[in-house]
C-alpha positions as CSV (number, residue, x, y, z in Angstrom):
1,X,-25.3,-7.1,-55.5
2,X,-23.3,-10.4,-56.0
3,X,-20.3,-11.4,-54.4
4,X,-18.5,-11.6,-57.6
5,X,-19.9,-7.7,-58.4
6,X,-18.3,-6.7,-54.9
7,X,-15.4,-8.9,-56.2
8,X,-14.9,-7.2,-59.5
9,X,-15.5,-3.6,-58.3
10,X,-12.1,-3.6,-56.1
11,X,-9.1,-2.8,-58.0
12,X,-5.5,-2.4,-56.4
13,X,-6.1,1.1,-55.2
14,X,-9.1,0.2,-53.5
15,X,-8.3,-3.0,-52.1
16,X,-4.6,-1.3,-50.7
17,X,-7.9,1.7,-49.3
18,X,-9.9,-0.9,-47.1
19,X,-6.6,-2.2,-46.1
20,X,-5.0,1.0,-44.8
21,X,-8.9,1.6,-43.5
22,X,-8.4,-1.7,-41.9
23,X,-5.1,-1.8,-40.6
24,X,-5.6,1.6,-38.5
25,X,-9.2,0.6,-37.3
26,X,-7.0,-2.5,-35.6
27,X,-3.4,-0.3,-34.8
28,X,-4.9,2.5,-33.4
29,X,-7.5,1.1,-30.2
30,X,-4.4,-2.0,-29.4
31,X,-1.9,1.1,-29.3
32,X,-4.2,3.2,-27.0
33,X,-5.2,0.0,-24.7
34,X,-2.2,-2.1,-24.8
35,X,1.3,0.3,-24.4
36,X,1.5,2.2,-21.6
37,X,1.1,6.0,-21.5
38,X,3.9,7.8,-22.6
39,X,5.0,5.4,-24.5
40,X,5.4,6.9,-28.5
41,X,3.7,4.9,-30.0
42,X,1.2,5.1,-27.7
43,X,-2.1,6.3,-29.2
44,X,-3.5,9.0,-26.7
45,X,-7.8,8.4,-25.6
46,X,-8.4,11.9,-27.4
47,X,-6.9,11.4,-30.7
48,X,-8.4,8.2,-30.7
49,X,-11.9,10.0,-30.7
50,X,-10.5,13.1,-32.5
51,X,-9.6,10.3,-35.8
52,X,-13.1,8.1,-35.2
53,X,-14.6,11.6,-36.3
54,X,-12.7,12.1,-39.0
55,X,-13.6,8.8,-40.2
56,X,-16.9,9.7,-39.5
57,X,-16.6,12.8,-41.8
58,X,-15.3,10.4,-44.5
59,X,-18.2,8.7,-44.8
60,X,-19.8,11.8,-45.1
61,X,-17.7,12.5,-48.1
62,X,-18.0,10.0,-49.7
63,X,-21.7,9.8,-49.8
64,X,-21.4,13.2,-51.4
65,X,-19.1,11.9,-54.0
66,X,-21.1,9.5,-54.9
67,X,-24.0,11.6,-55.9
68,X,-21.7,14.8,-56.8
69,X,-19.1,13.2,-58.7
70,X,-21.0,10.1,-60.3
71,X,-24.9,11.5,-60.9
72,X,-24.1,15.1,-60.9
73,X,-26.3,16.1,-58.4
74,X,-24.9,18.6,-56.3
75,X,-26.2,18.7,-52.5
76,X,-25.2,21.6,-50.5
77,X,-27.7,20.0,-47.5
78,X,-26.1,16.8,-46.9
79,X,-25.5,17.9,-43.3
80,X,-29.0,17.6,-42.8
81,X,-29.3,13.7,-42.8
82,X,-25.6,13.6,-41.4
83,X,-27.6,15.6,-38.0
84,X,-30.8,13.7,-38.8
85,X,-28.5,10.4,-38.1
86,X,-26.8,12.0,-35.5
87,X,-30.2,12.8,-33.4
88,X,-31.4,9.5,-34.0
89,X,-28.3,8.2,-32.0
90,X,-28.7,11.0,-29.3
91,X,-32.1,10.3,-28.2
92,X,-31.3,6.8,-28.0
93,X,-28.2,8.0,-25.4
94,X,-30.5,10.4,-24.2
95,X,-33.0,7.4,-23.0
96,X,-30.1,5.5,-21.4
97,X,-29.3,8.4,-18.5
98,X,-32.4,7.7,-17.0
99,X,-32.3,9.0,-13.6
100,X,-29.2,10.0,-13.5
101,X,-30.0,12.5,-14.9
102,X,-30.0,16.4,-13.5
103,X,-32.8,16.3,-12.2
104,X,-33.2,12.3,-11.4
105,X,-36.5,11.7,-13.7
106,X,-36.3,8.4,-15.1
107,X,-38.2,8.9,-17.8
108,X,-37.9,12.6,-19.3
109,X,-34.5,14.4,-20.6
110,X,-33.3,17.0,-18.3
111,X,-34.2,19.4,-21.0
112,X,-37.5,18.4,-21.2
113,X,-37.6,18.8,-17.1
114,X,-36.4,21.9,-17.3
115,X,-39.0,22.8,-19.8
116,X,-42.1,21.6,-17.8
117,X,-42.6,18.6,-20.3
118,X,-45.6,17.0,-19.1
119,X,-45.2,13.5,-20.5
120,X,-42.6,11.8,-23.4
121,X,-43.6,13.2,-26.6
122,X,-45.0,10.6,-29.0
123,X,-42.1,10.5,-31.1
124,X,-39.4,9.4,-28.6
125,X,-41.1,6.1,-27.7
126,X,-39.1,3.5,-29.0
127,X,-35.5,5.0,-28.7
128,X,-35.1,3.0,-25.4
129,X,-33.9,0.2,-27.4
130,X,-30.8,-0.2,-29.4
131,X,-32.7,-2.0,-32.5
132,X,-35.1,0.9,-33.0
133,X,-32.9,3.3,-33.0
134,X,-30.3,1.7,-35.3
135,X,-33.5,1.4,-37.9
136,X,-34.6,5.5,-37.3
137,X,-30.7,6.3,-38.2
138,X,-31.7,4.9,-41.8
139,X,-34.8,6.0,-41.9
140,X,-35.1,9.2,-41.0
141,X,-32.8,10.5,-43.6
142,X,-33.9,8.3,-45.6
143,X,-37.5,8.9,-45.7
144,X,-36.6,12.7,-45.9
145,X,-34.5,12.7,-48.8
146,X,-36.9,10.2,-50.8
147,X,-39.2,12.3,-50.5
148,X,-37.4,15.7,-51.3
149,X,-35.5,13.4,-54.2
150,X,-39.2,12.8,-55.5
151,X,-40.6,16.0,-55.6
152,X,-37.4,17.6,-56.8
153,X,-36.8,14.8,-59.5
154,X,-40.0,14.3,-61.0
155,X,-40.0,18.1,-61.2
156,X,-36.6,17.6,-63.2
157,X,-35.5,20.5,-60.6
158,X,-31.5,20.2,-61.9
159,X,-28.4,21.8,-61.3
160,X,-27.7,25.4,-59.4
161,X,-31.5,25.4,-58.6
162,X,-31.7,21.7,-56.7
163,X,-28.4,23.2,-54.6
164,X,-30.4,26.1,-53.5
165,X,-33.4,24.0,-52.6
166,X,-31.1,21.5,-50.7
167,X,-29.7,24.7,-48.7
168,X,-32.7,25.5,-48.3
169,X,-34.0,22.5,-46.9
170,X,-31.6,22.1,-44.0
171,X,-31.4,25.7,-43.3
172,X,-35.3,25.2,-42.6
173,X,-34.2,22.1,-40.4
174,X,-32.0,24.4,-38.4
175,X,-34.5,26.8,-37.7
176,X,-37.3,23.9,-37.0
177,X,-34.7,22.6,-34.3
178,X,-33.8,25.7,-32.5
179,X,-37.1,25.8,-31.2
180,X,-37.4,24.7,-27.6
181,X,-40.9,23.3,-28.1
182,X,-39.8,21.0,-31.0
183,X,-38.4,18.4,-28.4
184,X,-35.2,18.1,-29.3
185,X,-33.1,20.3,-26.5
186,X,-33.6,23.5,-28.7
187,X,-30.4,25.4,-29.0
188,X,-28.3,23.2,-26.6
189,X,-29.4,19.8,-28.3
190,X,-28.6,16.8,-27.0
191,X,-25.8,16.0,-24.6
192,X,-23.9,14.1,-21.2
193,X,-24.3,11.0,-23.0
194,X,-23.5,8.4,-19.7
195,X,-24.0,4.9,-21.7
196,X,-23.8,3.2,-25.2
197,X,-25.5,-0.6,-25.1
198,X,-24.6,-0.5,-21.4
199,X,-20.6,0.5,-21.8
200,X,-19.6,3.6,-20.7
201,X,-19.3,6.0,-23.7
202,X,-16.3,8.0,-21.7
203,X,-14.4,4.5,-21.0
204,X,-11.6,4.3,-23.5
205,X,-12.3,1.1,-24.6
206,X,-15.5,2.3,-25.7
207,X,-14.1,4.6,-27.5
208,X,-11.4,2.6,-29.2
209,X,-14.5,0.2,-30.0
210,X,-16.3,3.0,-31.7
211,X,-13.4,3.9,-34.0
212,X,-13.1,0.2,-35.3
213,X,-16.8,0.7,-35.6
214,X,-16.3,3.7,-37.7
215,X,-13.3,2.4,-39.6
216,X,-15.7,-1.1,-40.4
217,X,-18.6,1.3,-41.6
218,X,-16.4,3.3,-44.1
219,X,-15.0,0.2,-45.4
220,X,-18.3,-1.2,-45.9
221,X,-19.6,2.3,-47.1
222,X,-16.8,2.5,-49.6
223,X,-17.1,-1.2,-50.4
224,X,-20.9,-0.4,-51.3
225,X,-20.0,2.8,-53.2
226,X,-17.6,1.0,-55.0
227,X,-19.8,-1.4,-56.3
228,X,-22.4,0.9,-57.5
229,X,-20.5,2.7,-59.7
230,X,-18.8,-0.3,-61.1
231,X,-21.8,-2.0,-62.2
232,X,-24.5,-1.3,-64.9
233,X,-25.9,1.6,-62.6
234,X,-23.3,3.2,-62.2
235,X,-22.7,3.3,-66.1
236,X,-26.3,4.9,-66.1
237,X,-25.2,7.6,-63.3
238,X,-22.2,8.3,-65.4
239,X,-24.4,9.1,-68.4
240,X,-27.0,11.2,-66.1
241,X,-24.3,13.2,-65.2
242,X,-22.7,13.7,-68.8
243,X,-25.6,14.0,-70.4
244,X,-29.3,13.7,-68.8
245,X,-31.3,14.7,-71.4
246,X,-29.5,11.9,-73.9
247,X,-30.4,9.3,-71.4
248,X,-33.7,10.3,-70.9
249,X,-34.1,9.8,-74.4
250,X,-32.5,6.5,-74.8
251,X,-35.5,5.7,-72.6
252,X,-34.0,5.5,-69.0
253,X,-35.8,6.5,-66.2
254,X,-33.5,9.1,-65.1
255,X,-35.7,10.1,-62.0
256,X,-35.7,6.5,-60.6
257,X,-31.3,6.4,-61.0
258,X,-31.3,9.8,-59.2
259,X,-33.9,9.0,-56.3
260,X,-32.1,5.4,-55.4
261,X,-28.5,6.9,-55.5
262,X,-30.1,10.2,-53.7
263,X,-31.5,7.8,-50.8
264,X,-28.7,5.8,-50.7
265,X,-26.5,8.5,-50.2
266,X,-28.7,9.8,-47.4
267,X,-28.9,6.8,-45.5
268,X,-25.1,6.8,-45.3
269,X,-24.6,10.2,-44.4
270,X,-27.2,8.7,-41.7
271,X,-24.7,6.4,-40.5
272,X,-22.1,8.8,-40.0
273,X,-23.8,11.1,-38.2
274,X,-25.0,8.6,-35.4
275,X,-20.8,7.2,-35.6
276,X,-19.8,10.7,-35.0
277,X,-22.5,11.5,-31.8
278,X,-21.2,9.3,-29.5
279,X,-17.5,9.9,-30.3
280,X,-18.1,13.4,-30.3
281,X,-20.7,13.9,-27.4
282,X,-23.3,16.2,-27.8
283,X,-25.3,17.1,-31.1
284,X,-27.1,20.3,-31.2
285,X,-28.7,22.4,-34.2
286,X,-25.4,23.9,-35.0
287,X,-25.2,21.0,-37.3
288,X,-27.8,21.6,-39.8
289,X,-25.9,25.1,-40.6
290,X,-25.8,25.3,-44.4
291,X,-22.0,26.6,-44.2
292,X,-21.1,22.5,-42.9
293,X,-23.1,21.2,-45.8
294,X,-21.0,23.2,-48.1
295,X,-17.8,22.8,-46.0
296,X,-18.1,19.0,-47.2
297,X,-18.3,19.5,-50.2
298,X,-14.7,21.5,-50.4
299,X,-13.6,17.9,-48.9
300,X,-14.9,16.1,-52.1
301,X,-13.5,18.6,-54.3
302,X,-9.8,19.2,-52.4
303,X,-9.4,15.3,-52.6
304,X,-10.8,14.6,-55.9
305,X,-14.5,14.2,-57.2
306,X,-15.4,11.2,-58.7
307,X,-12.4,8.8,-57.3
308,X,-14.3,7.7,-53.7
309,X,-10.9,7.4,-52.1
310,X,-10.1,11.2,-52.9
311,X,-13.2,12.0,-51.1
312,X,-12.3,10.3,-47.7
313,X,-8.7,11.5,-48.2
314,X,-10.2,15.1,-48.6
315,X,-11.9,14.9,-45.7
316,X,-9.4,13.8,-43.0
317,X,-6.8,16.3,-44.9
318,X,-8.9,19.0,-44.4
319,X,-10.2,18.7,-41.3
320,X,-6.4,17.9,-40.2
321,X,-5.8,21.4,-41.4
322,X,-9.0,23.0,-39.6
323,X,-8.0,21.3,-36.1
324,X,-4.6,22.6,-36.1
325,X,-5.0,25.9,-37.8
326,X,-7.9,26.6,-35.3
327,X,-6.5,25.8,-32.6
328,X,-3.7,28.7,-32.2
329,X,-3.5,32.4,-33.6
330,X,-4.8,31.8,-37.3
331,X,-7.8,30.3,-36.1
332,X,-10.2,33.6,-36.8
333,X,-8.8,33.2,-40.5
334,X,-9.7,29.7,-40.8
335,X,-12.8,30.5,-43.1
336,X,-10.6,32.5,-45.4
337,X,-8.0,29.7,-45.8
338,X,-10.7,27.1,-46.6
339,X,-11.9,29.8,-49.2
340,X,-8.4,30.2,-50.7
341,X,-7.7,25.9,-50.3
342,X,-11.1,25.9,-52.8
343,X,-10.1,28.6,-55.1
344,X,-6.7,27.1,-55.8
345,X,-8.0,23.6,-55.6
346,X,-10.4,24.6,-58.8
347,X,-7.8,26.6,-60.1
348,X,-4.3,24.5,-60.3
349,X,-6.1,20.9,-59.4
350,X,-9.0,20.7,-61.2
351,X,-9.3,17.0,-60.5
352,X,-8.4,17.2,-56.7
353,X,-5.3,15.8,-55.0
354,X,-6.5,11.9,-56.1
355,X,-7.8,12.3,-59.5
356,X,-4.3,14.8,-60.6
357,X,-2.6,12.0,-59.1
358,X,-4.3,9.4,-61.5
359,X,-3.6,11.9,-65.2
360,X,-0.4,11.6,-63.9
361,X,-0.1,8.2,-63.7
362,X,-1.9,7.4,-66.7
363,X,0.5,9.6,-68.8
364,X,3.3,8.0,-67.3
365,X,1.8,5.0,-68.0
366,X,0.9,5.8,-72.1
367,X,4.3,7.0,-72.4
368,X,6.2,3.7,-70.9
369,X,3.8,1.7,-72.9
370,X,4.5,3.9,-76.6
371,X,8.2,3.7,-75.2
372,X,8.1,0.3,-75.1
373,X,6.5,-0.2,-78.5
374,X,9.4,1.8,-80.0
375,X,11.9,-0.5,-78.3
376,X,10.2,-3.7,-79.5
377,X,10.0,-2.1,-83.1
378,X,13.5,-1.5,-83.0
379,X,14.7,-4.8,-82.1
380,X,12.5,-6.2,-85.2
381,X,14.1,-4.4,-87.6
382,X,11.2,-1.9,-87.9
383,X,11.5,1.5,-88.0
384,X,10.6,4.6,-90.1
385,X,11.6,4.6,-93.8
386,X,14.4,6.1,-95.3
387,X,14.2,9.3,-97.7
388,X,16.8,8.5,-98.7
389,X,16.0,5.2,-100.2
């Protein structure tokens, strides 16, 4: 992609996105570091990490968006590379305890003590170092959902019947991870994190750093989004989504669009996952549940599926919602107010809170324009004819 693609794919509502994005990624950390406590404008430590994993669940959205609301592919397991990212990142701050560990190995998890572990299983060399496992956070979803995307593609496996297969794929990745013998902490997962690239991952600078690092990865996430969709491709993805077959027969390669977008979108859910780890501190098997995958997918379609921005904006407004409604008496009924948020969502806002927002606008805007056209026939002396005459 071209600088002048990235250029051209930024309109005035996205560039005033990535500067909001932008402005609190730089606001929030100086208000929690520099002004003293009880200040009010002072930003406390936990809502600093509390927002970072909103952000993080932004970028989540939005990689469903992309694939939901530009290809038409609908993913109801997009937690699963959003987890697979998130171990990734937790067996790399899993290596960094060392011995400080429980039980003071320097080499094994406490888990894996616990367990009787003899050695390091094969697949955790390597996730001593920073580099490697920045590269398995792309990778491993990655890999996994090129794969899936290939066999489920080629197959031309569309519609309710890929959803079910993606359910079904992370609900097998729950069950694979709940195992104690898979080495990956079993039902506890991974946790007491001490140390991320040598910084204290409790420190509050640290954690202001890994919101700006969040807010710079959904800028860049939406940046890249942004540019798919704008381009050729994403005329192609438009047409896959409104009408496969036609494409197919126009002589596109419909599985290849599908299996890059499908990757792409993993890779970033990828990157959200290991974002929110850290922030968060402890990533178990809970995450692969099927109920999250779908959860996200309510974001999409509260803020607006198929506008990017509506995505991210559905996500922090929902999970606003669950993190105050949960938190006091109504909190066993969250489940049926997300239910109800979806029903009337589909049923009085079709489009989402963004894309209602944009018919609206453009109606306003067709009318000022016809209004103006009226005015400017007026003043030329042209109007309707007279019956009359």
């Amino acid at each position: 992609m071209t600088p002048h693609i990235l250029t051209r794919s930024l309109d005035r509502a996205a560039a005033t996105f990535i500067l909001i994005v932008a402005a609190l990624g730089i606001l929030i950390p100086l208000s929690n570091l520099l002004l003293p406590q009880g200040s009010m404008f002072q930003v406390p430590t936990y809502l600093v990490a509390l927002w970072g994993k909103y952000v993080c669940y932004a970028i989540l959205a939005l990689s469903i968006d992309l694939i939901w609301g530009y290809c038409g592919i609908l993913s109801l397991g997009h937690g699963a590379f959003f987890a697979l990212g998130g171990y990734a990142m937790g067996m790399y701050l899993m290596r960094q305890i060392g011995s400080r560990g429980v039980y003071g190995n320097p080499l094994l998890p406490d888990f894996m003590v616990f367990l009787n572990y003899p050695k390091l299983p094969w697949y955790w060399h390597g996730f001593d170092m920073f580099w490697f496992a920045a590269l398995m956070v792309l990778l491993a979803p990655g890999l996994l959902a090129f794969c899936f995307g290939w066999l489920a593609f080629r197959s031309r496996v569309t519609g309710v019947y890929l959803s079910i297969i993606t359910q079904a794929m992370t609900y097998a990745l729950l069950l694979a991870f709940f195992r104690n013998d898979f080495g990956f902490g079993g039902n506890n997962g991974l946790t007491d994190f001490k140390d991320i690239l040598g910084f204290n991952v409790q420190a509050e600078g640290t954690r202001c750093a890994l919101f700006l690092l969040s807010c710079l990865a959904l800028i860049i996430a939406f940046v890249i989004c942004r540019a798919v969709v704008s381009s050729k491709l994403g005329k192609v993805l438009i047409a896959v989504r409104d009408a496969e077959s036609r494409t197919r027969f126009l002589g596109y390669r419909v599985e290849t669009y599908k299996l890059f977008v499908f990757t792409l979108s993993a890779c970033m859910a990828g990157v959200a996952g290991a974002l929110y780890v850290p922030q968060v501190g402890i990533i178990n098997p809970s995450e692969f549940a099927p109920g999250n995958s779908i959860e996200a997918v309510i974001w999409v379609a509260v803020g607006g599926r198929g506008t990017l921005i509506g995505a991210a904006l559905g996500a922090v407004v929902v999970n606003y919602a669950k993190t105050y409604f949960t938190s006091g008496p109504l909190a066993p009924y969250w489940l049926f107010m997300l239910g109800a948020m979806f029903i009337l969502v589909t049923l009085l806002l079709p489009k989402g809170i963004i894309g209602t927002f944009n018919s609206w606008r453009d109606k306003q805007r067709s009318a000022a324009i016809e209004a103006d056209k009226e005015s400017a026939a007026r003043e030329d002396g042209i109007g309707e004819p007279n019956p009359a005459e």
